[in-house]
Each structure stands twice: as structure tokens, then as C-alpha cells.
C-alpha positions, -999 to +999 in steps of 0.1 A: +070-659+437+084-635+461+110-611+450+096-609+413+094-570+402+062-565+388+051-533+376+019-518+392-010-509+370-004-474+373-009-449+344+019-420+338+011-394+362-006-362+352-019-357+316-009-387+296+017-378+274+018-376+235+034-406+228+007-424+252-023-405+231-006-418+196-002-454+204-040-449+218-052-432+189-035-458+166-052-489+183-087-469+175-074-470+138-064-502+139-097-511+154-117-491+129-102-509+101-106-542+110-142-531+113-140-516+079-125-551+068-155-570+084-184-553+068-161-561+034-146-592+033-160-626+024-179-647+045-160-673+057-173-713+056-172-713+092-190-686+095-219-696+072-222-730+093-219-708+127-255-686+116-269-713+100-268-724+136-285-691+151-311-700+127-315-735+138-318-726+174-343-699+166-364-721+146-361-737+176-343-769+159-312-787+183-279-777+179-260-798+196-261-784+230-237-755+245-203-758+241-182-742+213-215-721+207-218-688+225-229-670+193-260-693+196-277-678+227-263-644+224-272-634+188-306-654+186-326-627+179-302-615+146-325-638+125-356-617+133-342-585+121-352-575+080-321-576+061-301-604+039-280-633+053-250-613+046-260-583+064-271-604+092-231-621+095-217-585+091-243-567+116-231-598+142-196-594+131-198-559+142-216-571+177-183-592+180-165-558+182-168-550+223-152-587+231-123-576+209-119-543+228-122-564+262-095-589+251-070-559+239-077-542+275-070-573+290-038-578+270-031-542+280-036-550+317-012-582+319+015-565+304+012-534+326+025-563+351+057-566+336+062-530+318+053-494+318+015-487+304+030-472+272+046-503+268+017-523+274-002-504+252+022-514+227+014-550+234-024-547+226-014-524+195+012-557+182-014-582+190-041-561+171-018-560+141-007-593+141-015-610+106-046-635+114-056-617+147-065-587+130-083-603+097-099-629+119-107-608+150-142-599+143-150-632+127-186-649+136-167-673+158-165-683+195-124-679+191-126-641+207-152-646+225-133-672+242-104-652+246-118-623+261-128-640+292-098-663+297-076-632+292-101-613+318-099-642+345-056-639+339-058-598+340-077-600+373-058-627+387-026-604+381-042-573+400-069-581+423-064-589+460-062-631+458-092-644+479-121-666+475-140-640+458-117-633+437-107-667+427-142-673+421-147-646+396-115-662+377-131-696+376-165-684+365-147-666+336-127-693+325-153-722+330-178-695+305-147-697+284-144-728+284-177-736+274-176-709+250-144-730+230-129-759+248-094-748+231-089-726+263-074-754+277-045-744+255-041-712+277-025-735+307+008-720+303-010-689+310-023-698+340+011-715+354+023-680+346+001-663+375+007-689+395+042-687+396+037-648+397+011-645+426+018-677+449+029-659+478-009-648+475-024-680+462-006-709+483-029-702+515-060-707+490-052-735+464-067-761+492-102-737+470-095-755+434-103-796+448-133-782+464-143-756+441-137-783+411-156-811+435-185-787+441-189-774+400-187-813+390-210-823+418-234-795+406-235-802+369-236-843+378-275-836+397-286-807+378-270-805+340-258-842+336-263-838+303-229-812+303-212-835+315-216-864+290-217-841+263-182-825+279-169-863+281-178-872+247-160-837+230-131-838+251-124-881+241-133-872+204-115-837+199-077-848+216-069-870+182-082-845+164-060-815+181-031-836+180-030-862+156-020-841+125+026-846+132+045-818+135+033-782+116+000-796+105-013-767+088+026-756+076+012-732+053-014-709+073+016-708+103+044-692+069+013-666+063+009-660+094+048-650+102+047-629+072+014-613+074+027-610+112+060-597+100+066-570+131+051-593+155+074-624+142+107-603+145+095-594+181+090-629+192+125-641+182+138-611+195+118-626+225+138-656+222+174-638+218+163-622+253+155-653+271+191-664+266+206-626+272+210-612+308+188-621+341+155-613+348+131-627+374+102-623+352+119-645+327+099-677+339+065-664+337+072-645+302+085-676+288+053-693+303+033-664+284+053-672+251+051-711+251+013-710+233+032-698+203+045-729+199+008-745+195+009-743+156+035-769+159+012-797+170-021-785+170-038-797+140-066-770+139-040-736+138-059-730+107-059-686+104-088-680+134-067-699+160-039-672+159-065-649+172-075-669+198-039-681+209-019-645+208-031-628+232-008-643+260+023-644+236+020-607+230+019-598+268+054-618+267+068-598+243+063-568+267+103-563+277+111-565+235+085-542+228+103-519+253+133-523+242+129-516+206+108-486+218+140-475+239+161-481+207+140-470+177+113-447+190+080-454+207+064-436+185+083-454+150+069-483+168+036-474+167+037-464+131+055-500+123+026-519+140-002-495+122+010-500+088+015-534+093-024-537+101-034-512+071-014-531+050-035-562+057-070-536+051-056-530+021-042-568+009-074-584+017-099-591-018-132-578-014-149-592-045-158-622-034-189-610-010-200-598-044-205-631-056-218-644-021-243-619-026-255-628-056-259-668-048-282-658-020-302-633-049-301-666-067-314-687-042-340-665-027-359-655-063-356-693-070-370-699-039-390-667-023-400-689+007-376-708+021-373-748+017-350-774+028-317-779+010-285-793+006-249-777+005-216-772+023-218-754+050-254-739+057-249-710+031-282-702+028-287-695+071-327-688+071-330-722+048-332-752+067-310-780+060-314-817+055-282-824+061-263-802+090-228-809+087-198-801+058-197-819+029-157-819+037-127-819+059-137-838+097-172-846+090-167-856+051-145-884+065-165-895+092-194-898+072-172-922+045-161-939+074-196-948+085-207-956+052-242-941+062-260-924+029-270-894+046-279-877+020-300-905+001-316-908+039-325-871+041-339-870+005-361-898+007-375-888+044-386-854+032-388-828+004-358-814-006-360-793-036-327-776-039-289-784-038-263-756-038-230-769-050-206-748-031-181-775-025-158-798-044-174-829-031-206-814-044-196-805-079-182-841-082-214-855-073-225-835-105-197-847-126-174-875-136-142-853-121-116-876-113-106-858-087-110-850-052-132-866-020-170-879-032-197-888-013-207-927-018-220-937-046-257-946-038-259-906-026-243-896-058-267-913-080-297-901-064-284-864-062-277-867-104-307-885-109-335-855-093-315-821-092-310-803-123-291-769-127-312-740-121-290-707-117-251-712-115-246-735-086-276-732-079-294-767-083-332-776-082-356-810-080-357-819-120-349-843-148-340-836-182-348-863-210-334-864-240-349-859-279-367-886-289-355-906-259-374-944-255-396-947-227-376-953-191-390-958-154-374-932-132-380-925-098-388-891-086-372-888-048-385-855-044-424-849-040-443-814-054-449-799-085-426-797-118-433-774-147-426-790-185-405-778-205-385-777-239-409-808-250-441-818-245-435-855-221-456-887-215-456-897-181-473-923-173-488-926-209-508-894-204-492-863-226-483-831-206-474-796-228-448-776-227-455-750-196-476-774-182-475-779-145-479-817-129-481-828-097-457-860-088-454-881-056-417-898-044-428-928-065-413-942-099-426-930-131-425-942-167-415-909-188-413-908-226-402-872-251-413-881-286-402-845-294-374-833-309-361-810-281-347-819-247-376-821-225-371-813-185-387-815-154-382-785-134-394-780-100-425-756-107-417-730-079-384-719-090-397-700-120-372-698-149-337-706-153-307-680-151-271-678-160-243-674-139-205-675-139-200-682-103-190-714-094-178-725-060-143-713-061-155-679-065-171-677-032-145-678-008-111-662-003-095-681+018-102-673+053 
């Protein structure tokens, strides 16, 4: 709107100044920790899932098109590199590192619009620091990737020249964001914000957005139709699932958030102290900045990764606050607040738990030296294949129930499948009579309990075991290959196999007898001997 102040994008003149170089040199510490941090922590679930993906697509397997995955096409080639599955997550954690650097120049830019640059370096410095943006920044995700080019189309809208070039870069940027996480829709706010900022500029060229819209739709519809059923089908499915949850869905990640957040949270209610203090033209559009704080309200997926995605904007609000208590306390006391704050949360994070992530994939590879197709949680093992490529939890648990569709009974019986990893409650239960907690149906259960035995840990192979002395029974074998004897020497069939010996056996049913007095077992032949191990599947995440 006319008559709105704005500051230019204007360094301080001559040699920046000391208090400029501190807050710079802190966001490169802050940034070099939460480097530090990614290389360390765990792997999230997510992120398992998300490279399981990359290796999918460079198996050339389907991953469900486009959207949400940007990872997909731009770290393909991760999977060819020597190294483990966890150095591959960290090495494209680390690769995530230059969109994170884009997104905090691009906070930096949109608040030089409303402040002074020290001020705005202040901004990128609180958002850097703030609780679940800095733990989650680097994670192997599409939120920051997302971010960085939504937060790119609003810095450019706020300093370029408005014209149809320009307005075309801005809807190429978002439109790759968009694709890149279909939450950017969540950024509207944002974009009222420059348009109530810049429509002096803009109102000779909105007639652009029909046409521009008519002309992307019109191109997708005769060369990509596919985008746009896809982009129909995600958008009618997701809304319920954004908004369905009632008020503070996820109450609990929002409290750690505002804690581990604790300088950032006392600067967005001083935020909202301001808003009722004094006039200020840029009040509208800073309040239009702020409102995505107030996502986590409804939003039933602000789980600890979506307060990196949705931040940015909020911390370019809290540019006139962040002056203020730089006016009051010292920039420079500011800068140390907002550092500690993010070394505190280096420091606070666990970093056992990779340890033990480390050692299931040790498991899993000298079980099975090649890889094989198996079943788990979330894609753990990412050069394995899965039979199964969804959660055994949360949204796809319960639409799977809801079908009542025995995917996993389906994907044993249609091809080998010699090993389970039970990384998930739902999993364990299928192993145990726990009275607790979601299952999977019963005809799944059966058949998982009936052909996988325990191998190493959580860790589960294609086996039997049979009891001492235990009367002849017809069992069927769902999984096809080879099985080593051992503990007791077995009839199967009514022909005697010896202890060590090694039998071929089709998916067919087979009468098995142990006249021995030891347990006799099945075990699948190529995973070699058992091993111990402590680790169950609450030791392998913490948190997120």
C-alpha cells in the first residue's frame, strides 16, 4: 500500500561494523552446529522411509509420482556411492545444508523490508535457533527444501521491480515449492503480506495470475495430466487429514517447541504486546507474517519438522521486537541469547541411539550380505527392497485396518520374503500376545508367527522352530528357498534331515516331525548363525 515505510535493502555503509560481524559470525556457529548435530543424531522414521524412496526410484521402482518428493530426483545418485545407509542419510543431510543457508538469506532479506540489516540478521539468527528449526533443519525432508523457495519467491517479490518477469520467477518458485511439499499453501498469509505491501506495484498486473493460472493448468491438462489427477487426489485426501485433528492436535510437540524455542517464544508475545501498543503502518503485513504461528493450533501434522518449515515468515514478523530488545538489552547480548539457546539444543540432543541404528543395519547386512526383500516400519534397511512400502503405523496403519486388505499375507505369498525387522510396536505385537497397542489383522499376524523366527535382536528371518519330541503337524512354508536344520535332526515329509543339514523347500505345506529331544528349527540357510542383541525397537529412535 502507498505510504507504508519500508526499509531498503541497504547494508550499513562503509566497513560493516562489529556488532554486524558478531551476529554474522554467530549464525556460522549456529550453522556449524546443527551440522555437527546432523552427522550425530538419530535417524528419524521419516527419514528412513524418505531414502528408502531414493532407493526405489534408483532401482527404478515407482514412487508415487512427484509431489512431496524433491529428495527423490535430486539425490538419486546417493545410493551409488560406497558407504552404509547411515552414512548415505547423513552425507544427504549435509547436501540439505545450502537450502538452509538460502532460506536464512531469504529470511534476512524480508526483514531488511521492515528493519535495519543488523536487525534482520537478527531474524535469521532467532529463526536458526528456534527449538525444532534448528534440530530439524537439515533433516532428509522436503520441509526446507520447500521453504527455501517459497521464502525466495516472497524475498524477491519484496525487492525486485514488479513486472511480468518478475512475477514469473515468483510463480515458478512457488509452484516448485509447491510441488516440493503441498503444505506451502500454508504460507498464504505470507503472500497477502506482499500484496498488501507492494500493490501500488502489483494492481496494474494482477489481470497476470487468471491467465498465468489458466495457462499452467491448461499446460499440465495436455502435457502432464497425470499432475493433475495425482494433485486432485492429494489435495481431496490430505485437507481431513491437515485439519481434522480439533484444536492443538499434537499439544505436546507445540509445549517443546515454546520451550526448546524459549527466546523465540518470549519474542513472539512480545510481538503480540506490540500489535496492541502504538501505530505502525507495517502492522498489517507483520501480523500477516505472524498469523502461520498459529498453524499448530489446527494443523494436525505440526509434529517437530513442521516448525521448520512454518517459521520462517513468523521470524521476519518479529523484526520490530527483535529491534527493540536490541535497542534495550544490547545487540550484541541478543546475539549471545539466541547462540546459547541453539548450543544448548547441540548439547541436549542424545546421540546414542545412531549407535544402535548402526548396529541393526550390521545385523541385517551379515545376515543378509546381498540384499533381499523384507518387511518393517518404515524402510529401515534403504538398499533392501520392500514388500510392503508403507508404515506399519500412524495414517497408513489405519487405512490399511480400514480396508481390511492383508497386505502383508498378499506380499508374502506373491514372492520371497525372507526377513522381518521388527522396528515397530505393531510389529512386535505381531510376535507376541501384548495386549496392547494397534495390530495388524489377524490372518497377517498368523502368517508372520507362523514362517519368521528371531535371528539377531529384532532382526527376524524365514524359519520354524518345533518343539522336543513334538507329534507330527502339516505346516505350510510361505516362504520359498533354502533352511539349514538345526538343534534336532527333523522329518519332513517322512524323509530324516541332520542337524546342519541344508533342504530346499517350495511355498507348499509340509508334514514335519522332531523325535529328538531338543528344539529343532528351520532357519533360513543364508543367514548363517544366530546372534544376540539387546536392542529392541524403542532403542532406535529418539524422538524426532
Amino acid at each position: 500500500m502507498s505510504g507504508i515505510a519500508l526499509n531498503n535493502w541497504s547494508r550499513p555503509k562503509g566497513q560493516a561494523d562489529t556488532t554486524t560481524r558478531a551476529i554474522i559470525i554467530a549464525l556460522v556457529v549456529v550453522l556449524c552446529l546443527q551440522l555437527a548435530l546432523a552427522l550425530t543424531k538419530s535417524v528419524n522414521w521419516d527419514e528412513f522411509f524418505h531414502f528408502s524412496q531414493i532407493h526405489a526410484a534408483w532401482r527404478g521402482e515407482p514412487v508415487g509420482g512427484i509431489l512431496q518428493r524433491p529428495f527423490v530426483p535430486l539425490y538419486a545418485w546417493v545410493p551409488s556411492l560406497d558407504g552404509t545407509n547411515i552414512e548415505h542419510i547423513q552425507l544427504i543431510r549435509s547436501l540439505i545444508m545450502p537450502f538452509e543457508l538460502l532460506l536464512i538469506v531469504a529470511i534476512v532479506a524480508v526483514a531488511s523490508k521492515f528493519a535495519d540489516f543488523r536487525t534482520a540478521l537478527l531474524c535469521g539468527l532467532a529463526y536458526a535457533t528456534a527449538g525444532y528449526a534448528f534440530t530439524q533443519g537439515l533433516a532428509l525432508r522436503a520441509d526446507v527444501i520447500a521453504a527455501s523457495l517459497v521464502m525466495s519467491a516472497l524475498a524477491i517479490g519484496f525487492h525486485w521491480r514488479l513486472g511480468p518477469i518478475t512475477l514469473g520467477v515468483i510463480a515458478a518458485l512457488t509452484g516448485l515449492a509447491f510441488i516440493a511439499n503441498i503444505k506451502v499453501v500454508l504460507y498464504l498469509p505470507a503472500f497477502i503480506a506482499l500484496a498488501f505491501v507492494r500493490w501500488d506495484d502489483l494492481k496494474r498486473w494482477i489481470w497476470l495470475a487468471p491467465v498465468g493460472a489458466a495457462i499452467g493448468l491448461g499446460a499440465l491438462a495436455i502435457f502432464a495430466p497425470e499432475i493433475i489427477a495425482m494433485l486432485s487426489k492429494k489435495l481431496t485426501g490430505s485437507f481431513d487429514r491437515m485439519f481434522g485433528g480439533g484444536l492443538f492436535p499434537q499439544t505436546m510437540h507445540w509445549v517443546r517447541q515454546s520451550a526448546m524455542a524459549s527466546v523465540f517464544t518470549v519474542q513472539l508475545v512480545g510481538f503480540v504486546v506490540w500489535m496492541f501498543k502504538g501505530r505502525s503502518n507495517q502492522k498489517p503485513a507483520l501480523a500477516l507474517l505472524a498469523l502461520p504461528a498459529l498453524w499448530p493450533v489446527i494443523y494436525f501434522n505440526a509434529y517437530p519438522y513442521f516448525f521448520a518449515f512454518i517459521l520462517p515468515p513468523v521470524a521476519v514478523a518479529l523484526a520490530p521486537v527483535i529491534k527493540i530488545a536490541a535497542q534495550r538489552y544490547g545487540a550484541l547480548a541478543l546475539t549471545a541469547v539466541f547462540t546459547l539457546n541453539g548450543a544448548a539444543l547441540y548439547l541436549m540432543e542424545p546421540r546414542s541411539v545412531q549407535a544402535n541404528q548402526a548396529e541393526v543395519q550390521d545385523m541385517v547386512s551379515t545376515a543378509f550380505p546381498t540384499p533381499v526383500t523384507y518387511i518393517d516400519e518404515s524402510g529401515m534397511v534403504g538398499d533392501f527392497p520392500r514388500a510392503v512400502p508403507q508404515f506399519a503405523s500412524g495414517w497408513a496403519l489405519s487405512n490399511y485396518l480400514k480396508d481390511g486388505e492383508p497386505l502383508y499375507s498378499q506380499a508374502i505369498m506373491s514372492q520371497p520374503v525372507p526377513m522381518v525387522l521388527v522396528n515397530s510396536l505393531t510389529l512386535r505385537n505381531a510376535f507376541s500376545d501384548a495386549p496392547f497397542g494397534e495390530r495388524l489383522l489377524p490372518q497377517d499376524e498368523t502368517l508372520l508367527r507362523d514362517n519368521y523366527i528371531q535371528h539377531a535382536g529384532i532382526v527376524m528371518v524365514a524359519g520354524k522352530h518345533f518343539g522336543a519330541g513334538e507329534e507330527a503337524r502339516t505346516q505350510l512354508i510361505a516362504v520359498p528357498g533354502e533352511y539349514r536344520i538345526e538343534g534336532a535332526a527333523l522329518f519332513v515329509d517322512g524323509e530324516i534331515h541332520e542337524v546342519g543339514s541344508v533342504i530346499q523347500l517350495d511355498r507348499a505345506r509340509y508334514n514335519f516331525v522332531n523325535l529328538g529331544q531338543n528344539r529343532a528349527s528351520l532357519r533360513w540357510a543364508q543367514a548363517g548363525d544366530p546372534r544376540s542383541s539387546d536392542i529392541t525397537f524403542l532403542d532406535l529412535y529418539s524422538g524426532y
